[in-house]
C-alpha positions in Angstrom: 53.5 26.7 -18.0 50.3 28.4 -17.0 49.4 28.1 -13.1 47.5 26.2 -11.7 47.1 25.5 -7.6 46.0 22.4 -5.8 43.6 23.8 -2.8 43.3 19.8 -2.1 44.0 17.0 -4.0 40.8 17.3 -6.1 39.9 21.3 -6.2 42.2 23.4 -8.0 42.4 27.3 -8.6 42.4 28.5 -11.8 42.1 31.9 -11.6 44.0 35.0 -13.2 45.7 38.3 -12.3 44.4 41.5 -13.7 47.5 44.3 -13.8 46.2 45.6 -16.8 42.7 47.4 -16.1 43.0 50.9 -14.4 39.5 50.9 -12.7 37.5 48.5 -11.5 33.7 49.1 -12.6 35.0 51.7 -14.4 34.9 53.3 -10.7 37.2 51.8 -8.8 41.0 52.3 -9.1 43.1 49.2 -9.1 46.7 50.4 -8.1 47.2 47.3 -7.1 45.5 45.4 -9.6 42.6 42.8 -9.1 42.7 38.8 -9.0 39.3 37.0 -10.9 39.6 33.5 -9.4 37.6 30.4 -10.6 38.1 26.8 -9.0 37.7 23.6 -10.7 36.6 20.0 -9.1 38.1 16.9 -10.7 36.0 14.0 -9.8 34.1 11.6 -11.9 31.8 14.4 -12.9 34.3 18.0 -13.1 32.5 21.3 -12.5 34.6 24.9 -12.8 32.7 27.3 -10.2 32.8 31.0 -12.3 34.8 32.4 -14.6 36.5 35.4 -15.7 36.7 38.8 -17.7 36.3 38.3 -20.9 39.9 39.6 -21.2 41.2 36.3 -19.7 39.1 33.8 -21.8 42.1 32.2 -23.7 44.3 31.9 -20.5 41.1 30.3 -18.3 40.4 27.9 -20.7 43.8 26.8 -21.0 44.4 26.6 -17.8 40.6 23.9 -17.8 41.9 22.3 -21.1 45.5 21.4 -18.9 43.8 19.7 -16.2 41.3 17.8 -17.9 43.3 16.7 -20.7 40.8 15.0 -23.4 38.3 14.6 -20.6 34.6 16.6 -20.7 33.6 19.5 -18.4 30.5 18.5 -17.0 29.6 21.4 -15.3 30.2 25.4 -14.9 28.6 26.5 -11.2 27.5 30.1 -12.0 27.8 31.8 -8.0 27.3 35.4 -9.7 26.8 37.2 -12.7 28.7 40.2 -13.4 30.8 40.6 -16.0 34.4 40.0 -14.3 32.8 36.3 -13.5 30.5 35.7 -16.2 32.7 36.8 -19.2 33.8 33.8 -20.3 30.6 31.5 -20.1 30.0 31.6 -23.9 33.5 30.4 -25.0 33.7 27.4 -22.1 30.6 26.4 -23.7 31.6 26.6 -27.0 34.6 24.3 -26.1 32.6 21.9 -24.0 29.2 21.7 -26.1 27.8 19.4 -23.5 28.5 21.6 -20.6 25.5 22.1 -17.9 25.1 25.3 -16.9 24.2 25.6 -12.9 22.5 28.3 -11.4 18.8 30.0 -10.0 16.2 30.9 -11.8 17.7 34.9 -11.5 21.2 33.8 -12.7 19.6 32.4 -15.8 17.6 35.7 -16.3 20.5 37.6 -16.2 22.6 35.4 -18.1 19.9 35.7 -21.2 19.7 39.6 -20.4 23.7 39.7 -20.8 24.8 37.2 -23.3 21.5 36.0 -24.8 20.0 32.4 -24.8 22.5 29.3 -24.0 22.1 25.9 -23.2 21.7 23.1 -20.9 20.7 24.8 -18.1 20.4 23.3 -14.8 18.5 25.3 -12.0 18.9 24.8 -8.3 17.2 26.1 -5.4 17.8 26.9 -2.2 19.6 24.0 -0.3 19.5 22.2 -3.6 22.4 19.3 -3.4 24.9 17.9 -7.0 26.8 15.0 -6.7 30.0 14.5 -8.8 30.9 11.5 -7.5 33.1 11.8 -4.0 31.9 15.4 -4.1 29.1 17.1 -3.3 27.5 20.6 -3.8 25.1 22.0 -1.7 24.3 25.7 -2.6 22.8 28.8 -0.9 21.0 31.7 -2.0 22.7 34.5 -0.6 20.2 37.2 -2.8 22.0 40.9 -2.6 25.7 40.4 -1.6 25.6 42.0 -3.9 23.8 41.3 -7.3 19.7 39.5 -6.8 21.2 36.1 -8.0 24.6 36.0 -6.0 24.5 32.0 -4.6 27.1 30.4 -2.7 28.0 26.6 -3.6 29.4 24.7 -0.4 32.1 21.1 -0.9 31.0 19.1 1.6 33.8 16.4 1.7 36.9 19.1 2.1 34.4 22.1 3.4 35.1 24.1 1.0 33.1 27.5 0.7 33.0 29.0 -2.9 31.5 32.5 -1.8 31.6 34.3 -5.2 32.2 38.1 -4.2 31.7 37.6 -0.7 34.8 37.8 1.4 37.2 39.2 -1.0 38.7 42.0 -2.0 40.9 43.9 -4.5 44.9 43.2 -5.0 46.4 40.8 -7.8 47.7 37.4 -5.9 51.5 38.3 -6.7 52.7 34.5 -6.1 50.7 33.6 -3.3 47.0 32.3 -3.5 46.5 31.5 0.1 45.6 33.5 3.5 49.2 32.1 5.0 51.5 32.8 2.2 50.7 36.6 1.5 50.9 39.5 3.3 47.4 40.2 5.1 48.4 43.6 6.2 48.2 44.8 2.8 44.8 42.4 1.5 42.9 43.7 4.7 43.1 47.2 3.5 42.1 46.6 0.1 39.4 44.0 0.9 38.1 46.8 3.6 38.6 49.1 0.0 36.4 46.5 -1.6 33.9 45.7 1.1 32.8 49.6 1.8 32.4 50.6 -1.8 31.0 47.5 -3.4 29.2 45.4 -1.1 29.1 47.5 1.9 25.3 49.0 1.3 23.7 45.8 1.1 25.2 45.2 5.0 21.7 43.7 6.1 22.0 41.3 3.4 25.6 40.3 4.2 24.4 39.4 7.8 21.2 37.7 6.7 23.4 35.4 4.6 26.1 34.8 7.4 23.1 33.6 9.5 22.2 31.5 6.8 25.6 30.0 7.1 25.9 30.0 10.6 22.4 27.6 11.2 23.5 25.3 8.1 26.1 24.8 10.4 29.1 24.1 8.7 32.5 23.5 9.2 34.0 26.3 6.6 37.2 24.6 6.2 38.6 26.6 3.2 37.0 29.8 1.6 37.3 30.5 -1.8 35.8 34.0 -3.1 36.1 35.5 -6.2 38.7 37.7 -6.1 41.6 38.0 -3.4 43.0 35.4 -1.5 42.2 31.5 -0.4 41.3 31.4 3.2 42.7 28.1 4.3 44.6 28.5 7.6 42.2 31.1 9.1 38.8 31.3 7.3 36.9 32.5 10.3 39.2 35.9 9.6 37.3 37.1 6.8 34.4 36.0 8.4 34.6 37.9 11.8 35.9 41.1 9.3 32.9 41.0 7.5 30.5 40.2 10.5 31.9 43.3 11.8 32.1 45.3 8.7 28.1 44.5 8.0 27.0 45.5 11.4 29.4 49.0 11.5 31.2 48.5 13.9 33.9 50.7 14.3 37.7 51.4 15.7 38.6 54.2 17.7 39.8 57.0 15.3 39.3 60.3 13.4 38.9 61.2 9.3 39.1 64.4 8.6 38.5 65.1 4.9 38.4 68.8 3.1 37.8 70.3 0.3 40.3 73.5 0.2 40.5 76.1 -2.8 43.5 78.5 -1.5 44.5 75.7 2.0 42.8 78.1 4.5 40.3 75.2 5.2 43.3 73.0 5.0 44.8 75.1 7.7 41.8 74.4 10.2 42.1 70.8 9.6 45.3 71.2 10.9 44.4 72.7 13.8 41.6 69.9 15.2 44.4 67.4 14.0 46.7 68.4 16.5 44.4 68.6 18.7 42.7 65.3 18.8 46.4 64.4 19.0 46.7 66.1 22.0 43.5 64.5 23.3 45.9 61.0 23.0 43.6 59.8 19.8 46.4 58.2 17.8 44.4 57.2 14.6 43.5 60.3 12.9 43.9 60.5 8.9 43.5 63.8 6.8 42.9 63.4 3.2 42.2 66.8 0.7 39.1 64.9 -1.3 40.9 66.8 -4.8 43.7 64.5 -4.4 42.4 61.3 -2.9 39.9 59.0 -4.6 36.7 58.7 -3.0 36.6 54.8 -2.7 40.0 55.3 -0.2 38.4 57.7 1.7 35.2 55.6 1.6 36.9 52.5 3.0 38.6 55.0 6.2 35.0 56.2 7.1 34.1 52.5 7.1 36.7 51.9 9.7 36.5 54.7 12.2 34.2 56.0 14.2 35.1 59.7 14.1 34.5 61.9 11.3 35.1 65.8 10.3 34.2 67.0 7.4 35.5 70.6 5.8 34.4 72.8 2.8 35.2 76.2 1.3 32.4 77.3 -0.4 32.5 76.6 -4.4 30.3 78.6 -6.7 27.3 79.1 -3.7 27.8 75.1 -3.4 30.1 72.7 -2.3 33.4 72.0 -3.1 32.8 69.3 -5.9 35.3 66.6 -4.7 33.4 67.2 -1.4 30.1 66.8 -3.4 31.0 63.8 -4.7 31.9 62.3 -1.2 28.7 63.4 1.0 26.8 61.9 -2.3 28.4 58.7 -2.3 28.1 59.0 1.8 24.6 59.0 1.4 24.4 56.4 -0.9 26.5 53.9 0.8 24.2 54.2 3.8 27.0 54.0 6.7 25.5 54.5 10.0 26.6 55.3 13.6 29.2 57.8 13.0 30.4 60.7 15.4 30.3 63.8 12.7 32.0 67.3 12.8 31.7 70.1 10.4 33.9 73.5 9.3 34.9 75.2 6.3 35.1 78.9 4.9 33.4 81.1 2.6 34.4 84.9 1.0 31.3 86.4 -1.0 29.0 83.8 -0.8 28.3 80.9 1.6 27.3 77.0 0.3 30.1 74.8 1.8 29.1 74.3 5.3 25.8 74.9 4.4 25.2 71.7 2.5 27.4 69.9 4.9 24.8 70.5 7.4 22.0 69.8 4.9 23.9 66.3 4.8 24.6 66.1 8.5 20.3 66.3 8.6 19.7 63.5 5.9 22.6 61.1 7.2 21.5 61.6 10.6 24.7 60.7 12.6 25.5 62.0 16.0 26.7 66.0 16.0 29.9 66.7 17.5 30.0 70.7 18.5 29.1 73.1 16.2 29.3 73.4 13.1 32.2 76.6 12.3 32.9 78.7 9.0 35.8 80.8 8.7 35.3 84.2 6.7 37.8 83.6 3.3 40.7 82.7 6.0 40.0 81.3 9.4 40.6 84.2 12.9 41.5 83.1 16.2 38.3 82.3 16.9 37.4 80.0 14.3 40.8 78.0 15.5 39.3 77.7 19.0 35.7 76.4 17.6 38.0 74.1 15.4 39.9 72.5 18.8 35.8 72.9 20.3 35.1 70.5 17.5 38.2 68.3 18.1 37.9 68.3 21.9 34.6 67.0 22.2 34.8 64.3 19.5 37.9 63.1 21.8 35.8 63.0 24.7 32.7 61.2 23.1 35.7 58.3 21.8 37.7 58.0 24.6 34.1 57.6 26.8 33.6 54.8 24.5 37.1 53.0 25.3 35.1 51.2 28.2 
């Protein structure tokens, strides 16, 4: 028996776990795996909003084919295009010749760009409204969160909100599908996970669409995204998370992340550890960038205000692992962050160096100055550590008021 969920009486969910693919994107690691969801209306006129990775065709369209019995799908609602929700397009319509295909002029450009011409499309605009009988569609461009077609199509009747990739987040759906029958705790970390890699550059656009929301005014009932959970006892959760999330804002707390050849810079991350400890900040989180991958770092930076960044130096450069996080830093265009910066060097400098380089082109707010240790850190370099760590203390507890 393949399952299927009643979100009401008339909207089910349909979509599938993931356990099998190791990274997301090719990117991103799934440890905990990744749901694809897709809903489906049963009303005079049935519509399925998305589908799924290719992988998961057979299983999707059983899952449709169960429901509606002998009965036609009238519709597929196309909210985004990638891949993981567009893979199975081709095969629905190839088992429901008649099906309309519902999207914006970009969606259809994309669709021909991935899977060549189709059929029977039906384009909508902005505000554009689709009856199925006791249930109608209104839908909302929401350009850039996080694709140039990504749409959102709203149920009026049960205020249901089908937000495609807005407002989820990574982790299979292990049993439960909705906000009150799964553990939050652990979805809130990987949606942050999800937010700050994926969707989080594109911030600007994420608040220009939850204005958008806000003066259609509303009532979000239920929201169903794309991948993570249903949001049916507390919707305005994910809402206020990525409100906040879009507009970096922050909580009080340190990362400290180094790149370490031989653990001398290891040991002066140590050192401003304890420190802020001793300063009474409780949230601090050390991470060596070789062993942690860049997306969970990533999604810590995107929760806390504090940063410190170490690096030996690496063949005149920086440590690569560090590299690859001040790149990806850069591209993810975080703002407002509190930044300290050490590291060592034997025969030739290049770690702290290009961490200042960064410091310049990210421009967040300095804490202290910047220290490098020569090949292992002296007494002195541990006191300009706990300089560093004793000022970024200060500037957060200041901001406790």
């Amino acid at each position: 028996m393949l399952t299927t969920v009643n979100i009401t009486d008339d909207i089910y969910y349909i979509g599938v776990n993931d356990r099998e693919t190791y990274l997301f994107e090719n990117l991103w690691p799934l440890d905990r795996g990744v749901s694809y969801n897709a809903y489906l209306i049963d009303d005079e006129q049935t519509a399925v909003f998305d589908t799924v990775k290719n992988t998961k065709t057979h299983v999707f369209i059983d899952k449709i084919a169960g429901i509606l019995k002998d009965r036609p799908l009238d519709y597929l609602v196309i909210n985004h295009m990638e891949p993981d929700h567009s893979g199975a397009i081709k095969a629905l319509q190839d088992k429901y010749p008649d099906l309309k295909l519902v999207g914006n002029t970009k969606t259809f450009e994309l669709l021909e760009d991935f899977y060549g011409p189709l059929k029977n499309y039906h384009v909508i605009k902005d505000g554009d409204q689709l009856s199925l009988g006791t249930h109608t569609l209104s839908f909302y461009l929401t350009p850039m969160v996080h694709w140039p077609e990504t749409m959102m199509s709203y149920e009026s009747t049960t205020g249901t909100l089908f937000s495609m990739d807005a407002f989820g987040g990574f982790g299979t759906l292990d049993g439960g599908i909705f906000d009150d029958e799964v553990n939050l705790e652990f979805y809130m970390d990987e949606t942050r996970r999800y937010y700050s890699n994926i969707v989080g550059k594109y911030g600007a656009m994420v608040q220009k669409a939850l204005k958008k929301l806000k003066d259609a005014n509303i009532p979000m009932n239920i929201i169903a995204p794309t991948h993570g959970p249903v949001w049916r006892t507390d919707p305005h959760c994910i809402i206020d998370h990525y409100d906040r999330w879009s507009r970096a804002e922050t909580e009080e707390g340190v990362v400290i992340v180094y790149g370490s050849m031989y653990g001398n810079t290891q040991k002066m991350a140590d050192v401003i550890a304890r420190r802020l400890s001793e300063n009474g900040i409780k949230n601090i989180r050390i991470y060596d960038a070789s062993k942690t991958h860049v997306s969970y770092l990533i999604s810590d930076l995107w929760r806390f205000k504090g940063v410190i960044l170490g690096s030996c130096a690496y063949n005149t450069g920086l440590f690569p692992t560090m590299e690859t996080l001040v790149n990806k830093l850069e591209n993810s265009q975080l703002k407002d962050r509190l930044l300290g910066i050490f590291g060592t060097a034997s025969w030739s400098g290049g770690g702290v160096s290009n961490l200042n380089k960064f410091a310049e082109k990210i421009k967040w707010q300095r804490v202290g100055e910047s220290v490098e240790a020569k090949s292992s850190p002296k007494e002195k370099d541990f006191q300009q550590c706990i300089a560093i760590a004793d000022e970024m203390a200060e500037r957060l507890i200041k901001e406790r008021a």
